[in-house]
Structures are given as C-alpha cells and as structure tokens.
N, C-alpha and C positions, 0 to 999 in steps of 0.2 A: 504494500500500500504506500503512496506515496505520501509526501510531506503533507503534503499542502489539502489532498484530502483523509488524511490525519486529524489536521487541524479542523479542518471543517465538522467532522463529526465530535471533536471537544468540545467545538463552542456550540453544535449544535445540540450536544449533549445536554450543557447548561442552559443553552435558551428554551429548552422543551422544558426542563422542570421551573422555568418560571409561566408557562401556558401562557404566551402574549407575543406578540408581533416586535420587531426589533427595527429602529428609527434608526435611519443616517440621514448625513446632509452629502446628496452627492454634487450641488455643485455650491460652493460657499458665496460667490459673487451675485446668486438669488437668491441664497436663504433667507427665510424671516427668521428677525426676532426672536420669536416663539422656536425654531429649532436651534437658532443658535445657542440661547441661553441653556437647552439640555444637548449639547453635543460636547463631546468630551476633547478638550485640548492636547495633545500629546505631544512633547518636547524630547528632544533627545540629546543627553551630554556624554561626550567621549571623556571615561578617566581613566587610570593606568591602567587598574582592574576590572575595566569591562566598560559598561553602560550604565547610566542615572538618567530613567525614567520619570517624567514628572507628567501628572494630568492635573488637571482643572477642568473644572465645566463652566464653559459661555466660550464662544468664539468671540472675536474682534468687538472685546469689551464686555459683550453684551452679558451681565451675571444673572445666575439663577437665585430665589429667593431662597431664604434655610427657614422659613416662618412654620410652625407649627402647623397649621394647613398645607403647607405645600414643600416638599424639601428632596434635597439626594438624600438615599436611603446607604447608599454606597458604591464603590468604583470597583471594578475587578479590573485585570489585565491579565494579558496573554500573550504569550511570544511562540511562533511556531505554533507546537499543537501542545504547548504545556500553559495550565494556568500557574501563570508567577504569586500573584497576591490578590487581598483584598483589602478594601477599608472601610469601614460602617461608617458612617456621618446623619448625625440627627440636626433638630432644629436649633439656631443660631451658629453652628459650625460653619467653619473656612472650608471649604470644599477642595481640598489638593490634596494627591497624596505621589510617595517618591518612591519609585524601587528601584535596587540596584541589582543588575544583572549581567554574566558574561555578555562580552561582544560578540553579535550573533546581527546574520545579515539575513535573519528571519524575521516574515510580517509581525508587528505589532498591535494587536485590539485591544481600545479600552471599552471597557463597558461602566455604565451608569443607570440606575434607577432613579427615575424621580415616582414620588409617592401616586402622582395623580396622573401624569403622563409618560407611564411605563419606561419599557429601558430605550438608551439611547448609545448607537456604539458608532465607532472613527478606526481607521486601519489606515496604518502607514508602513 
C-alpha cells in the first residue's frame, strides 16, 4: 500500500469516528470570513533536529471567537499517515499549538473543531 493512500485511510479513519463532513478553503483569495476564521494556519520552521510545526486558526487575520457559545474544541495534526499530536482548547483560550517533529518531506494536515461549525482541515 502506498504512502499517501496510507495516509488517507488514517485521517479517514479519524474523520469517520467524528460522523460529519470535513471543511477546506480551496482557494484562499475567495474565501469568506466565515471559512477563514475556522481554517487552520500551518507554519513551518527548519531546526537542527527536525521540524517546528505551528497552527493557528483564522487565515489573513481573520480570528475565531473562544466564547462559550462558540469555540475550537481542539487541533490534531498529521504528517504522512501518522497522527503526530493533539490539543484541546476551551472557551477564552489562545488557539495555537507547536509540535516538533523529524524532517520529513511528507504532507502535513491540521485539523480543527469548532463546537458549532464542525471540523475544518488545511494540507500543505
């Protein structure tokens, strides 16, 4: 089995046990607002020992609320067909989180829940 449908069956592993449809922005220069603010940022820094991942959620500025009513639930990420990490985030939390991982010239997904408008994932 190859890599990359590998991978596919991991994340669609975990997308089946949340039963809900999975949000991208495929072209950034239309997106609204509304998907910007739940799409997940993904950054990438070269260090000696690997890779430092960082997400956020909102594209070009645009931030998601953390209010009791409405908020990330939490970010997962995935490199290849391995899930790296997670991070829970409640209401009034910073919405970032870092992982560091070998240097690997394997895709990256982050995924995101928001409470009210389901998951939302970015692949670079």
């Amino acid at each position: 089995m190859s890599d990359s449908v590998e991978f596919e069956n991991a994340v669609t592993e975990v997308n089946d046990g949340l039963e809900q449809d999975v949000h991208s922005v495929e072209d950034i220069d239309t997106a609204s607002d509304f998907e910007l603010k739940h799409t997940p940022a993904i950054e990438l820094e070269e260090l000696k020992s690997g890779q430092l991942i960082k997400v956020s959620i909102g594209l070009k500025g645009i931030e998601h609320p953390q209010t009791e009513e409405h908020f990330i639930e939490w970010i997962r990420l995935f490199v290849g067909t391995e899930p790296v990490g997670e991070r829970a985030f409640g209401p009034g939390d910073d919405v970032q989180a870092s992982f560091e991982i070998e240097r690997s010239s394997a895709q990256v997904i982050a995924q995101a829940l928001c409470n009210l408008h389901g998951l939302w994932e970015a692949r670079i």
